[in-house]
N, C-alpha and C positions, 0 to 999 in steps of 0.2 A: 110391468110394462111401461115403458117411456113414453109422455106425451108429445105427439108432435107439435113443433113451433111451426104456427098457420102466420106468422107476421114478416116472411120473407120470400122477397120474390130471385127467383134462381135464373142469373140471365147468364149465355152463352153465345157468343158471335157466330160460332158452325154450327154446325149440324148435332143436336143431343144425343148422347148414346142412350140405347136404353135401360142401362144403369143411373143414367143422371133424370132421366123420365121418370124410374121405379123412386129415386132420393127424393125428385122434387113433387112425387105423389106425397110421401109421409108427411111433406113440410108443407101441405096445404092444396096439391093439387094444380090449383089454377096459376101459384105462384111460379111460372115457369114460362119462360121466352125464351128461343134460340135463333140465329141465324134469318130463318123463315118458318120457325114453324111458334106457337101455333099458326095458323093460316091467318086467322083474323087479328093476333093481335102479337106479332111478333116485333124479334129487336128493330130492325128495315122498319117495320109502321112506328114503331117509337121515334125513331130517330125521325122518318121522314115528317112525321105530324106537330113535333117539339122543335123541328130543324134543329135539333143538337147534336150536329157531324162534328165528327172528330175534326181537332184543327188539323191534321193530315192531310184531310181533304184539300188543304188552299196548295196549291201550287207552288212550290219554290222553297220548301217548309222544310232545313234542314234537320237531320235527326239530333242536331245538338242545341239548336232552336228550340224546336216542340218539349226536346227535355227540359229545358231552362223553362220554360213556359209552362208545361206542368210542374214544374219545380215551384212556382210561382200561383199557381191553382189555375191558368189558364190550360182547358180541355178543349172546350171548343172552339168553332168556328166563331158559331152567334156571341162569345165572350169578349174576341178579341174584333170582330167586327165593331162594338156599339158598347166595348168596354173602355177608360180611359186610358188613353196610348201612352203619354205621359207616367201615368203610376203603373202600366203595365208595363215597360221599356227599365222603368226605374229597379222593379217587383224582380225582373228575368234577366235581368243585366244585357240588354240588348237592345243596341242602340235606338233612340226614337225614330228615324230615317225606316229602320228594315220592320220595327212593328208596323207605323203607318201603313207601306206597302203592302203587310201581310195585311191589314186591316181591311184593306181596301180590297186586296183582292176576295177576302171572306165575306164582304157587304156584296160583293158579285153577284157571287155564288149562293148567297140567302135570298136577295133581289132578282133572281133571274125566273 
């Protein structure tokens, strides 16, 4: 019999099927967030309690932007809000003028 590995948490943005429910029983049970479920402690309460929204979220964020920006380990919002613009502009090849502005508008939306 295989033991299960209890040291991984199984997160999903939708809804879990209940095949990934039954997988993320073996692998410890608790280790399991989706979407909204469980109720008290899903991915929405992770994000909203760590404020670690995708940089997605800032407005104007083109899709070849965010790539460069992950490309550069910039994920989040809170990252590029309160991270250096300068070596993050440098990091993503993307001018310091349009980081700033992303910057700013992500300090917004953390500030609001």
């Amino acid at each position: 019999m295989r033991r299960c590995d209890r040291r991984r948490l199984i997160v999903c943005n939708t809804k879990l099927s209940e095949h990934a429910k039954r997988y993320a029983t073996c692998r410890g049970g608790s280790g399991i967030s989706g979407g909204t479920t469980p109720e008290e402690r899903n991915l929405r309460t992770m994000i909203e309690e760590t404020q670690s929204y995708p940089i997605t979220i800032v407005a104007g964020v083109s899709r070849s932007v965010s790539t460069r920006l992950a490309a550069a380990g910039v994920v989040t919002a809170k990252q590029i809000a309160y991270g250096d613009a300068t070596t993050i502009a440098h990091d993503a090849d993307i001018p310091l003028k349009e980081v700033l502005l992303i910057a700013g508008r992500a300090r917004a939306i953390l500030e609001a």
